[in-house]
MIVEX-13437 format. One record per residue: residue number from 1; chain; z, x, y of N, C-alpha, C, O in turn. Coordinates in steps of 0.001 Angstrom, whole numbers, plus 500000, padded with zeros to 6 digits. Atoms other than C-alpha are relative to their C-alpha. Last residue first. Example, Ala and Ser with C-alpha at 12.3 -4.5 7.8 and 13.67 -1.06 7.14 Angstrom:
{resi->2 chain->A n.w->499940 n.u->499180 n.v->498810 ca.w->507140 ca.u->513670 ca.v->498940 c.w->500730 c.u->499230 c.v->501090 o.w->500899 o.u->499739 o.v->502198}
{resi->1 chain->A n.w->500000 n.u->500890 n.v->498810 ca.w->507800 ca.u->512300 ca.v->495500 c.w->500000 c.u->500900 c.v->501200 o.w->500665 o.u->501936 o.v->501181}
END
This chain:
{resi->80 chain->A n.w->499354 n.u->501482 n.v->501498 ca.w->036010 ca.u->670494 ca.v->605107 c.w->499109 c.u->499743 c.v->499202 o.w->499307 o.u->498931 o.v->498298}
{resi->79 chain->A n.w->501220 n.u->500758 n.v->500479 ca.w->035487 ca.u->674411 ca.v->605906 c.w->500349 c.u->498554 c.v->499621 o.w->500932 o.u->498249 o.v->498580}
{resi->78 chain->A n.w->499470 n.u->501056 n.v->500706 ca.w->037861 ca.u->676630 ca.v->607983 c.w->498573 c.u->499069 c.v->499682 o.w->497586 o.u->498921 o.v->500403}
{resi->77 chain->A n.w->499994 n.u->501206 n.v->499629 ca.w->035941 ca.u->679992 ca.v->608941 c.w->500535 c.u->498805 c.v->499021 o.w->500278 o.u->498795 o.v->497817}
{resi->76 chain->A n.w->500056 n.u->501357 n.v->500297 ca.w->037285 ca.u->683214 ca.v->608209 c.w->499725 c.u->499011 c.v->501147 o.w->500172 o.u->498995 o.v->502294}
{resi->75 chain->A n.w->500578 n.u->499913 n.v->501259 ca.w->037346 ca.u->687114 ca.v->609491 c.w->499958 c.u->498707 c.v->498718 o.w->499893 o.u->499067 o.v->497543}
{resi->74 chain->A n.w->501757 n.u->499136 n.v->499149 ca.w->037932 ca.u->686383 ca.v->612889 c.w->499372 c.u->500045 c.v->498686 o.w->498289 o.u->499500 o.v->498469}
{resi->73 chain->A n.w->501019 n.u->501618 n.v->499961 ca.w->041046 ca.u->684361 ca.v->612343 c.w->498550 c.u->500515 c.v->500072 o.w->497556 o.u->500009 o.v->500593}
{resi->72 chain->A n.w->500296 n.u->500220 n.v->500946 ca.w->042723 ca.u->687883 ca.v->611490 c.w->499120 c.u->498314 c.v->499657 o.w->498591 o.u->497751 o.v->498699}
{resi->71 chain->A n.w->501755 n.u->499603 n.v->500132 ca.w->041481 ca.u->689184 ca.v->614970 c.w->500105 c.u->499479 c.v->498597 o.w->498992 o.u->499405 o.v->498076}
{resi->70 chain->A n.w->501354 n.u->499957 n.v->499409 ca.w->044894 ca.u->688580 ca.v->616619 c.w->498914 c.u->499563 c.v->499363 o.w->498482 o.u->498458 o.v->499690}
{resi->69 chain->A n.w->499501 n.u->501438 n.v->500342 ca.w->047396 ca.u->689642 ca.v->613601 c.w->499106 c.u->498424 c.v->500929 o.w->498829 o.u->497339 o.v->500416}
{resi->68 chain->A n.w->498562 n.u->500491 n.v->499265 ca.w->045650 ca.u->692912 ca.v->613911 c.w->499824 c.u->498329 c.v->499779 o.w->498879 o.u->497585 o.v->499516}
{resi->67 chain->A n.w->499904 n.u->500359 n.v->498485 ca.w->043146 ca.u->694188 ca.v->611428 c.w->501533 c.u->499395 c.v->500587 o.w->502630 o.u->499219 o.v->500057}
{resi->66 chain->A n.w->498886 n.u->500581 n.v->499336 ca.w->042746 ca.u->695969 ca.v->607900 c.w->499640 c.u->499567 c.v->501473 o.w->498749 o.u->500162 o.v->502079}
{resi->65 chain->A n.w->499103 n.u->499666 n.v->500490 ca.w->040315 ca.u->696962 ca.v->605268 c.w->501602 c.u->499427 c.v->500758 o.w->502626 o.u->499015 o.v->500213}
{resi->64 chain->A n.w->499572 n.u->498469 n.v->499386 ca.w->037523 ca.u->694697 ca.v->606752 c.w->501385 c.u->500308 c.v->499320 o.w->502103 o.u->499356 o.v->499014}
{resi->63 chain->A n.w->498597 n.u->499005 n.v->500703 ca.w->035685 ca.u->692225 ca.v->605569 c.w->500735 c.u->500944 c.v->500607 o.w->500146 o.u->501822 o.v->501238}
{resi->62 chain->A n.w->500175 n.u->498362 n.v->499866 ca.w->033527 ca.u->689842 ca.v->607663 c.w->501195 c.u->500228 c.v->499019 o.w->502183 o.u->499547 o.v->498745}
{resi->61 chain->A n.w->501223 n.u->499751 n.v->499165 ca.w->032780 ca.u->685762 ca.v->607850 c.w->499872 c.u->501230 c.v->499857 o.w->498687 o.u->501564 o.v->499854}
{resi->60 chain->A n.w->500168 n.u->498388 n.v->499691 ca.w->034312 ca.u->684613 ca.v->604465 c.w->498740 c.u->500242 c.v->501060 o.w->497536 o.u->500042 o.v->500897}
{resi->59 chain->A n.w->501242 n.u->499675 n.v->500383 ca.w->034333 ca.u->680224 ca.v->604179 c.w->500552 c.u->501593 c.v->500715 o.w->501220 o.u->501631 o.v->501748}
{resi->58 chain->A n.w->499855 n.u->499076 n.v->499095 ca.w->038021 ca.u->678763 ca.v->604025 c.w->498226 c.u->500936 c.v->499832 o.w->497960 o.u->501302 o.v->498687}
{resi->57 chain->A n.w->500802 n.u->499688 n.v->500630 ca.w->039167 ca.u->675701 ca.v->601938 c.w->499471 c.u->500963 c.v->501004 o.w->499868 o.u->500550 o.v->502094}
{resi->56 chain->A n.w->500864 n.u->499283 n.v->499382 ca.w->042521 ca.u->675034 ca.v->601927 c.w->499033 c.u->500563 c.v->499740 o.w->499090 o.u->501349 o.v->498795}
{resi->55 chain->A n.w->501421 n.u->498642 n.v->500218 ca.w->043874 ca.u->672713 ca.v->599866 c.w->499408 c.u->500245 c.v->501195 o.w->498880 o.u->499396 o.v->501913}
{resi->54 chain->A n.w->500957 n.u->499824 n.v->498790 ca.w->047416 ca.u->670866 ca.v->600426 c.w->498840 c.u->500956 c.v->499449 o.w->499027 o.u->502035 o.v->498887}
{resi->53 chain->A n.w->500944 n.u->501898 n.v->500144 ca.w->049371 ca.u->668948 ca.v->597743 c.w->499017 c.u->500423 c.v->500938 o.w->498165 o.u->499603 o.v->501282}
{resi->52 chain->A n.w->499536 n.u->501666 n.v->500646 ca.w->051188 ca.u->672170 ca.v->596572 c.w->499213 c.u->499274 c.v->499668 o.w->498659 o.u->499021 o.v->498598}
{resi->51 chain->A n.w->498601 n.u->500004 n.v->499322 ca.w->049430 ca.u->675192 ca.v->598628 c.w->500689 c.u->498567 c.v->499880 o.w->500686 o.u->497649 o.v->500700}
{resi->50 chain->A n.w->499292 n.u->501494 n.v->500241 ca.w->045543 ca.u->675409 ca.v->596978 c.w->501829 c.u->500384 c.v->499825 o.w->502346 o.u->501020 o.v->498906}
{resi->49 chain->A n.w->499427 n.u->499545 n.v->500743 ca.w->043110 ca.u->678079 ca.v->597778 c.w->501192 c.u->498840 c.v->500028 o.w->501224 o.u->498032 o.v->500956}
{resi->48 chain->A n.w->499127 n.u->501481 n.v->499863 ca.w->039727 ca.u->677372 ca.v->598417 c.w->501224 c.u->500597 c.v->499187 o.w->501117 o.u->501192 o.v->498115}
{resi->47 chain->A n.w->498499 n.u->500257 n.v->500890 ca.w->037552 ca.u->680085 ca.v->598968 c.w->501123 c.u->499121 c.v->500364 o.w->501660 o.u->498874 o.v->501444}
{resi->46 chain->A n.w->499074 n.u->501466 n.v->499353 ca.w->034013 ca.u->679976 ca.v->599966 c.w->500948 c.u->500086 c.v->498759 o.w->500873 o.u->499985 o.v->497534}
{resi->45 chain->A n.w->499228 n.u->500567 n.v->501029 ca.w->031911 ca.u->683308 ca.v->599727 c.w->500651 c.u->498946 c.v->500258 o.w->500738 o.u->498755 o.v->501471}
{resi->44 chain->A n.w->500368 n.u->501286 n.v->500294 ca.w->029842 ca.u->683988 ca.v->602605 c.w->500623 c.u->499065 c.v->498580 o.w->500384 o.u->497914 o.v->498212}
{resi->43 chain->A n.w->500599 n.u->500640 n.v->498635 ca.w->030452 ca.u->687765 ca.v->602789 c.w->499369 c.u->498669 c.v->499587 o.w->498475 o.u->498699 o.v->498741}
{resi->42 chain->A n.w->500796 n.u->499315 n.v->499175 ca.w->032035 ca.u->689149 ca.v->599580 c.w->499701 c.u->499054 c.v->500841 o.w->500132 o.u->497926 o.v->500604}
{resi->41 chain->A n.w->501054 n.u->501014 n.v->499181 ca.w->034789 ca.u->688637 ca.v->597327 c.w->499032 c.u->500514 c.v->500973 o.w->499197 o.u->501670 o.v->501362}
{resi->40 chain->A n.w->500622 n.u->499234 n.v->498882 ca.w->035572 ca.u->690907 ca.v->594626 c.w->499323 c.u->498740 c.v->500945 o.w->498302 o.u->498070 o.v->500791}
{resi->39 chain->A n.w->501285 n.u->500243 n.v->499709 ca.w->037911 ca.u->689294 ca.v->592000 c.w->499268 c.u->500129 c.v->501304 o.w->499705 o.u->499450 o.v->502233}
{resi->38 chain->A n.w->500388 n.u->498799 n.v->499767 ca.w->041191 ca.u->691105 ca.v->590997 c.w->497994 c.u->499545 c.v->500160 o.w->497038 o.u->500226 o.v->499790}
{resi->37 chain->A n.w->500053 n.u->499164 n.v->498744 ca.w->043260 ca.u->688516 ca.v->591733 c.w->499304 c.u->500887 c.v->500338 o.w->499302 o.u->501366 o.v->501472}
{resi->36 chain->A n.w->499173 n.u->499328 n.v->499751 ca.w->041560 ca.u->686059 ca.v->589571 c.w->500283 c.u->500906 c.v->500620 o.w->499312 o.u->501432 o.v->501164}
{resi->35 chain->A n.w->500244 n.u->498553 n.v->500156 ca.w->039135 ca.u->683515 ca.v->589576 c.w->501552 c.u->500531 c.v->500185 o.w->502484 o.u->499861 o.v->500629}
{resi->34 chain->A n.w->499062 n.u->499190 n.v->500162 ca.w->038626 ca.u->679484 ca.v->589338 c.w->500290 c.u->501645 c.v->500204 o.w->499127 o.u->501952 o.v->499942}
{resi->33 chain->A n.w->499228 n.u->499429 n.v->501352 ca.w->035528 ca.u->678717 ca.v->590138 c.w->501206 c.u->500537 c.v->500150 o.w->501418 o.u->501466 o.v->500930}
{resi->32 chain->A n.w->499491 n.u->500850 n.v->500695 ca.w->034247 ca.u->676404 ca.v->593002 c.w->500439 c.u->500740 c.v->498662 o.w->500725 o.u->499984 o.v->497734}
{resi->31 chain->A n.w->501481 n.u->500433 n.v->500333 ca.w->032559 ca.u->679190 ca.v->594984 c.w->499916 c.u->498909 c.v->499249 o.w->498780 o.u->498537 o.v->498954}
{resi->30 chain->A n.w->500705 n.u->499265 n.v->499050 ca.w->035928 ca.u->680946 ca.v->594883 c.w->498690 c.u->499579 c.v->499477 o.w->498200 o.u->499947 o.v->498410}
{resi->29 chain->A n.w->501860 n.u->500056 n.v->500509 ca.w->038535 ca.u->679200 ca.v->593944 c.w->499452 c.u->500829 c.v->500737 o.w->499878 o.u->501351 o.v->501767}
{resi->28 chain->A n.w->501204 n.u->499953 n.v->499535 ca.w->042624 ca.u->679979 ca.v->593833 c.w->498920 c.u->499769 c.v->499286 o.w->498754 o.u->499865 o.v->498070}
{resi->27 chain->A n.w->499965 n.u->501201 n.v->498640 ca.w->045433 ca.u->677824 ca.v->592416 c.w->498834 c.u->500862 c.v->501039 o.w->498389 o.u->500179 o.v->501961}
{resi->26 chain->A n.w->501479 n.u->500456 n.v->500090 ca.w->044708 ca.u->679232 ca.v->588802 c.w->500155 c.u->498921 c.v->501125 o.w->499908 o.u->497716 o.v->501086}
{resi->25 chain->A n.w->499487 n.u->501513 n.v->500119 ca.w->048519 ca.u->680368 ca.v->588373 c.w->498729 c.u->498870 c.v->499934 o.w->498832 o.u->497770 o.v->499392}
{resi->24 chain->A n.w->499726 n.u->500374 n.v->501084 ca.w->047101 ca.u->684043 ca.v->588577 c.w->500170 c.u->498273 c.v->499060 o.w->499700 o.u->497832 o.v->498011}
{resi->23 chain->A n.w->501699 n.u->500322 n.v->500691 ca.w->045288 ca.u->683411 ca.v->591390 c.w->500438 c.u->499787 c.v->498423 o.w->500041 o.u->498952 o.v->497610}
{resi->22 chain->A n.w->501037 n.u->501799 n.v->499589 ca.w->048616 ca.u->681834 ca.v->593219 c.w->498766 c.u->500347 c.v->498837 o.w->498272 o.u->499495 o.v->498099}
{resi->21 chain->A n.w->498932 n.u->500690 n.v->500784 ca.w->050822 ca.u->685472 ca.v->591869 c.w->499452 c.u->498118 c.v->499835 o.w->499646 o.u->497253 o.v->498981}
{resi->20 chain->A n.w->500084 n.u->499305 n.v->501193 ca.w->048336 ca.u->687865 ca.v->593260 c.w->500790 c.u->498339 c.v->499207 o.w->500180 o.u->497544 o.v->498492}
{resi->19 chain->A n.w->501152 n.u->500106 n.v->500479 ca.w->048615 ca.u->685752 ca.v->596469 c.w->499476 c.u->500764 c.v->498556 o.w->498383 o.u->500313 o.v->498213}
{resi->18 chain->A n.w->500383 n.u->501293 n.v->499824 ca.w->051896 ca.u->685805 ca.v->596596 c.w->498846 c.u->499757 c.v->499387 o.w->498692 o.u->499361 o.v->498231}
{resi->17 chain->A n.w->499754 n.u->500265 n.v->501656 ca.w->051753 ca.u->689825 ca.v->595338 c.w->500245 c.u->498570 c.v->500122 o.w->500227 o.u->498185 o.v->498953}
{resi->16 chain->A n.w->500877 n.u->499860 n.v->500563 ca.w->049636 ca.u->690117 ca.v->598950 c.w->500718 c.u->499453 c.v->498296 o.w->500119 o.u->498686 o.v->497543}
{resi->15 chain->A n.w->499455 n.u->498901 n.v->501602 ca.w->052349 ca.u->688457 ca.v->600727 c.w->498555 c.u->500126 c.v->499524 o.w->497751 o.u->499211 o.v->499701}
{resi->14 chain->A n.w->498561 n.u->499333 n.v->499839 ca.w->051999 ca.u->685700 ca.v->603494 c.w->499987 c.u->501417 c.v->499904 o.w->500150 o.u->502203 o.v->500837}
{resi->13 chain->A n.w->498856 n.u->500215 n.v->501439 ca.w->048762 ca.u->683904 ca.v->602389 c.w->500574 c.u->501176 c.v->500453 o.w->499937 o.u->502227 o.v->500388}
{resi->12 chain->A n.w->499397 n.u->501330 n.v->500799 ca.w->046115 ca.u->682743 ca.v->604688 c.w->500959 c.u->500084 c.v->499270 o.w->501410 o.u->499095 o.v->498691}
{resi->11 chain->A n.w->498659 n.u->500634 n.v->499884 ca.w->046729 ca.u->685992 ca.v->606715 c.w->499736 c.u->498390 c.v->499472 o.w->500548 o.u->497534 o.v->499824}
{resi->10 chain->A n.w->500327 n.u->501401 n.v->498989 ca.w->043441 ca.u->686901 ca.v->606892 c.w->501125 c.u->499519 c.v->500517 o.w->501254 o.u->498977 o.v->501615}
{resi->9 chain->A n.w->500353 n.u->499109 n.v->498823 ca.w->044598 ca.u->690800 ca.v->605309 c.w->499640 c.u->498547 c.v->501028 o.w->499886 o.u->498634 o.v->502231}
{resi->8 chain->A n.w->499310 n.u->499401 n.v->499659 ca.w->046892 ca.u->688781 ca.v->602752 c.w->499417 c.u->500598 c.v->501757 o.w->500000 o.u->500548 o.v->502840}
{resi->7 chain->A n.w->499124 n.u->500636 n.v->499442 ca.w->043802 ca.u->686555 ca.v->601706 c.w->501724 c.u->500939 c.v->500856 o.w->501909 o.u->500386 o.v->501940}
{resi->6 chain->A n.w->500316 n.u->500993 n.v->498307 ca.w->041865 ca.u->689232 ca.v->602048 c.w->500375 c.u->499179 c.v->499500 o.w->499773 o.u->499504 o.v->498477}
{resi->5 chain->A n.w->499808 n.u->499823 n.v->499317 ca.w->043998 ca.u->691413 ca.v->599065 c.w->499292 c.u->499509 c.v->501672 o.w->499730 o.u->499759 o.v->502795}
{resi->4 chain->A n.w->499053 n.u->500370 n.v->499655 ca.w->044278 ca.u->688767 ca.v->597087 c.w->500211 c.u->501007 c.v->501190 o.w->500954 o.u->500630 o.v->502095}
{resi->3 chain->A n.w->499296 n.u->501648 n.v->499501 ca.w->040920 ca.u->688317 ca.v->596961 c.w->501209 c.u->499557 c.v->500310 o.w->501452 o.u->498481 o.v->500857}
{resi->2 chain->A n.w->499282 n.u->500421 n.v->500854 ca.w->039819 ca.u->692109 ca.v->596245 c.w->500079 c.u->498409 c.v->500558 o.w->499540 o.u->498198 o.v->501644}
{resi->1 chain->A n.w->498568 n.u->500096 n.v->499763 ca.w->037509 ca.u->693660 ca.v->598477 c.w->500576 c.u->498940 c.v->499055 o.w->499777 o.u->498055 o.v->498751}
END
């Protein structure tokens, strides 16, 4: 699955073209690298995505094409 599209489906990020628009800008990581929207994340990945002065850093528990607003905490854990 794409990265911008789970951030969108987690709901860390609003908008999928947001998030399209952050990787571009090189405010997401994934694994400590930079990447872009069209980078495949998978199970256990750690993505950090960075909102001004604030970073979020977020470890991948499941994928899924879509869920309810509910269950989108389900598919991330927060990491410090």
């Amino acid at each position: 699955m794409r990265v911008d599209k789970f951030l969108k489906i987690s709901r860390l990020v609003k908008r999928r073209t947001v998030a399209k628009e952050m990787a571009d800008q090189g405010r997401i990581k994934v694994n400590g690298r930079v990447v872009k929207s069209s980078y495949d994340v998978k199970i256990d990945d750690i993505i950090e995505v960075g909102y001004g002065t604030r970073q979020v850093k977020a470890k991948v528990l499941d994928l899924r094409e879509t869920t309810k607003k509910a269950e989108a905490s389900d598919l991330y854990e927060l990491v410090d």
